[in-house]
Backbone as ProteinMPNN parsed JSONL, in Angstrom:
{"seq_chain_A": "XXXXXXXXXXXXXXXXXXXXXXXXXXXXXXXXXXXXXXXXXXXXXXXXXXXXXXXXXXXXXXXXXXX", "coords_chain_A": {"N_chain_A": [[0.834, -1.197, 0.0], [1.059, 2.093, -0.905], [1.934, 5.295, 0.652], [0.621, 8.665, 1.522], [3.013, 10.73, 3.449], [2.999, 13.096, 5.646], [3.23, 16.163, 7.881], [0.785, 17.399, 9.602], [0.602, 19.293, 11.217], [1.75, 21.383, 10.641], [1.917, 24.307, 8.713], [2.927, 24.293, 4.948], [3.357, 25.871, 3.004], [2.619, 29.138, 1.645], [1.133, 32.148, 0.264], [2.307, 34.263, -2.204], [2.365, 36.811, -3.166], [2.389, 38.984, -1.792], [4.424, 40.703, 0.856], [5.015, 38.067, 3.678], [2.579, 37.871, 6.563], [2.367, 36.933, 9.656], [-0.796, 35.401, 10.422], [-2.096, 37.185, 8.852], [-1.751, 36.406, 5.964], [-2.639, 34.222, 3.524], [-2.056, 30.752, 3.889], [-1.057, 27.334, 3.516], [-1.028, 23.239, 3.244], [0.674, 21.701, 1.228], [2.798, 20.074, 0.626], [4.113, 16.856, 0.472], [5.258, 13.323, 1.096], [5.428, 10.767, -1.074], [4.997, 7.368, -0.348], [6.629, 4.383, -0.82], [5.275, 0.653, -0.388], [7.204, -0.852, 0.746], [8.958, 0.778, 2.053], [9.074, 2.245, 5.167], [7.46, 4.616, 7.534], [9.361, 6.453, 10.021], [9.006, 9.119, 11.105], [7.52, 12.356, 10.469], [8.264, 15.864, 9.701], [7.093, 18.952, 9.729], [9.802, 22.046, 9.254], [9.086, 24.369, 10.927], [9.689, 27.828, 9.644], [8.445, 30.149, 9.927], [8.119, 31.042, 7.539], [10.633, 32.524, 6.672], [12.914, 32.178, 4.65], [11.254, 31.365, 1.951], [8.439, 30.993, 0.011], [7.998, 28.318, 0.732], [8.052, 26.31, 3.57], [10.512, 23.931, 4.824], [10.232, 20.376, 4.786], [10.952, 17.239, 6.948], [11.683, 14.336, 6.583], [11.698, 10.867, 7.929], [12.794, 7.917, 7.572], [12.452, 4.14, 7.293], [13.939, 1.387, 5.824], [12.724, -1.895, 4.105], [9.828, -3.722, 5.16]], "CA_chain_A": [[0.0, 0.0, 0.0], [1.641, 3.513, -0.884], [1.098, 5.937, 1.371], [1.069, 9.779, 1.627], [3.364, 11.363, 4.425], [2.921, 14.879, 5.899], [2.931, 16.771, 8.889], [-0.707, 18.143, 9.263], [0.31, 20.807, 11.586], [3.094, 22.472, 10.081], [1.522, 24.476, 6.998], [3.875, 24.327, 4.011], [3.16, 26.967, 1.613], [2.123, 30.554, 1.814], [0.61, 33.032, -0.856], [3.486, 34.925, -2.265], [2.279, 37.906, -3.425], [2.471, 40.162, -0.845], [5.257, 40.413, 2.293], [4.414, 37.402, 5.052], [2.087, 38.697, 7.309], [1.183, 36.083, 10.269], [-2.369, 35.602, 10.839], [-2.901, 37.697, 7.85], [-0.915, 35.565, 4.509], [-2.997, 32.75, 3.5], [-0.935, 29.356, 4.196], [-1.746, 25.918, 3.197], [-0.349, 22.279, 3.161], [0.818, 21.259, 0.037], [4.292, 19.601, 0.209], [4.224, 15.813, 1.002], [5.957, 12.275, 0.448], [4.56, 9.626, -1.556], [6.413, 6.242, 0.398], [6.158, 2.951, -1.548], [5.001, -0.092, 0.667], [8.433, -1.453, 0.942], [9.075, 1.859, 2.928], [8.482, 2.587, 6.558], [7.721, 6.337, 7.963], [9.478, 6.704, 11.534], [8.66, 10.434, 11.805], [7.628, 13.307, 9.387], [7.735, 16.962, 10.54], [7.248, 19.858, 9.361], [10.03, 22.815, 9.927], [8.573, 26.31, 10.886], [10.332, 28.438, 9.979], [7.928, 31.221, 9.925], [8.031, 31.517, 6.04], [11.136, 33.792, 6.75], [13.408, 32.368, 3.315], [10.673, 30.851, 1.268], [7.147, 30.797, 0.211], [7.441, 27.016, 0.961], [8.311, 25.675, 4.425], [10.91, 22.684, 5.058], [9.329, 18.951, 5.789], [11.83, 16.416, 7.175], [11.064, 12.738, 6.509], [12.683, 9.88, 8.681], [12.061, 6.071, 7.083], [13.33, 2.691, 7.643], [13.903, 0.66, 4.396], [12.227, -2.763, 4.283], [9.149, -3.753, 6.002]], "C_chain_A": [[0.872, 1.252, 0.0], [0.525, 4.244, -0.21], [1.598, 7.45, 1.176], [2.122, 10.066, 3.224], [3.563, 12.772, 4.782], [2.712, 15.099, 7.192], [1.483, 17.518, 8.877], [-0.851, 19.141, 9.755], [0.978, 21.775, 11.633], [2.237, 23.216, 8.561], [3.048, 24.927, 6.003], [4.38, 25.221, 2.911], [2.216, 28.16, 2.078], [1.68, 31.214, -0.033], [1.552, 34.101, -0.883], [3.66, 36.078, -2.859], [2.633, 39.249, -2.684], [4.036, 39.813, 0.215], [4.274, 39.382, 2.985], [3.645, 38.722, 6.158], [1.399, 37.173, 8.199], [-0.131, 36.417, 10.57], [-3.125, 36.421, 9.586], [-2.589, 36.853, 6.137], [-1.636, 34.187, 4.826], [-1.925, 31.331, 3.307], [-1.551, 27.865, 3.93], [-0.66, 24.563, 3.614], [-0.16, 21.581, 1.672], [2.129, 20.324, -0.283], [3.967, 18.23, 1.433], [5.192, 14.636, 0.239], [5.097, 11.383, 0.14], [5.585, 8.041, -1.148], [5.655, 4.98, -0.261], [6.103, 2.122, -0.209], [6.482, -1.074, 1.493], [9.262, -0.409, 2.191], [8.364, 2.252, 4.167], [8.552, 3.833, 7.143], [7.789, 5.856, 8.904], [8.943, 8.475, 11.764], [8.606, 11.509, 10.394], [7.666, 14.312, 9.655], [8.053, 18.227, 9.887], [8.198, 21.279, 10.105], [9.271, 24.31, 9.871], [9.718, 26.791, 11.149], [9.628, 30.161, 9.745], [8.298, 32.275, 8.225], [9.657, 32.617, 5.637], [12.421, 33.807, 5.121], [12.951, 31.937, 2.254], [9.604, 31.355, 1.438], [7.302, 29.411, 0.702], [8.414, 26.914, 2.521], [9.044, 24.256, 4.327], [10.405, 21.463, 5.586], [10.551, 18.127, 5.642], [10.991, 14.911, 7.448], [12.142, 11.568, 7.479], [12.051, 9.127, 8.213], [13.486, 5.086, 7.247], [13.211, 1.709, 6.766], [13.308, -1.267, 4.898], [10.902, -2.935, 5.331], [8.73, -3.96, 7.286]], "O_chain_A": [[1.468, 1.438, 1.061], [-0.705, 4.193, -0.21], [2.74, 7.646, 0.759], [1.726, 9.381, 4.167], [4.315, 13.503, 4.137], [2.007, 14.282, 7.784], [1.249, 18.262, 7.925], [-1.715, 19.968, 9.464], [0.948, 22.773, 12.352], [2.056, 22.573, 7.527], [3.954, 25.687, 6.345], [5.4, 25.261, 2.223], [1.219, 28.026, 2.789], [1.938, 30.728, -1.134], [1.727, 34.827, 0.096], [4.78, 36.508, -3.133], [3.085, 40.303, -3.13], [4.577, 38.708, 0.2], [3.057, 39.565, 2.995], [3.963, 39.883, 6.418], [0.45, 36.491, 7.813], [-0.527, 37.529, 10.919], [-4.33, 36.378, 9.34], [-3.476, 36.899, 5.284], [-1.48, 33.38, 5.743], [-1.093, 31.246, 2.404], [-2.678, 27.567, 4.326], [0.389, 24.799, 4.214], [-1.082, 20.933, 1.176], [2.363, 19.929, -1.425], [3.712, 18.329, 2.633], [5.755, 14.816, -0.841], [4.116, 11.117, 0.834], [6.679, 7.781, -1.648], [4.459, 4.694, -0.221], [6.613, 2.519, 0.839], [6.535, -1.726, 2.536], [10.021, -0.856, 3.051], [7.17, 2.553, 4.167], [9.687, 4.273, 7.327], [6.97, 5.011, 9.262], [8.484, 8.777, 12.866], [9.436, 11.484, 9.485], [6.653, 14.339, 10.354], [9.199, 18.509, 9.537], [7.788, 21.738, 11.171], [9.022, 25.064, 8.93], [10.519, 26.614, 12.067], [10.305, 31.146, 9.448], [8.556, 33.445, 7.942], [9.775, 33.285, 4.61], [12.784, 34.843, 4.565], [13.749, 31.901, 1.318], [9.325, 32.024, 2.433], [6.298, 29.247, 1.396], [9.502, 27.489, 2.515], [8.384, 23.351, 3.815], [10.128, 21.416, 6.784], [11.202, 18.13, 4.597], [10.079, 14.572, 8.202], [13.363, 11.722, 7.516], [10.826, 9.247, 8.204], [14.712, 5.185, 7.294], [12.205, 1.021, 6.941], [13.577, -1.714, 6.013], [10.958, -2.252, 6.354], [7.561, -3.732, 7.598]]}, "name": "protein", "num_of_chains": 1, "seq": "XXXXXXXXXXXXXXXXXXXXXXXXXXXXXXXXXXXXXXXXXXXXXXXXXXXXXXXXXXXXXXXXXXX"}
């Protein structure tokens, strides 16, 4: 079974029109891993970094090869 992996409460992506503005710059989740079944997620997490060198936010994946 392939599975998605994502942090759900890190958002990933911002609207990049304007300067960041917390609470005001719409933000979403859009950046995930697609892990074949042969692949095991130990931990996925999204970094905040408060949008400060991207529109997109860093996600760090940890997996353990074989089932």
């Amino acid at each position: 079974d392939w599975k998605f992996a994502y942090d759900p409460t890190t958002p990933t992506n911002r609207k990049a029109g304007d300067p960041y503005q917390k609470g005001k710059t719409f933000e979403t989740l859009i950046d995930f891993f697609l892990v074949s079944p042969n692949v095991k997620v130990v931990q996925v997490r999204g970094i905040n970094q408060k949008f400060q060198y991207s529109d997109h936010q860093p996600v760090q994946l940890t997996v353990a090869l074989g089932n």
